[in-house]
Phi, psi and omega in degrees: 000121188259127174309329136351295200276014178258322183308328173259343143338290187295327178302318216273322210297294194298324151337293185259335187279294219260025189235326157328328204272323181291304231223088168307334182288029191272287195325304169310332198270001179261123177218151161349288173307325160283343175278342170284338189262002170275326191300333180287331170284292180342323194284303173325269177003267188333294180303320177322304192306314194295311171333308197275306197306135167261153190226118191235131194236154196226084168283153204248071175255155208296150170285146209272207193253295185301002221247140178247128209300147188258000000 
């Protein structure tokens, strides 16, 4: 299990556990099924996010004779 599929875990847990205790009408809705399809989003989310993610690197190089300070 890759985190990605705990991010939807951790969704449907606060989702069906802790929310029950606010909106009882919660209680019914928890099943097997609703827990594959948060996992299945958590998987998506996740994968969308890596996808989506930019990687910004900073080269650290010495400053040139010309270069005039900023």
């Amino acid at each position: 299990m890759c985190i990605r599929d705990r991010f939807g875990l951790a969704i449907y847990i606060i989702n069906y556990y802790t929310f029950t205790y606010l909106f009882p009408w919660f209680f019914p809705l928890r099943s097997w099924l609703v827990l594959a399809t948060h996992v299945f989003f958590g998987a998506a989310a996740g994968g969308i996010y890596e996808a989506l993610e930019r990687d910004i690197y900073v080269l650290d190089e010495p400053p040139t004779e010309n270069a005039t300070p900023a």
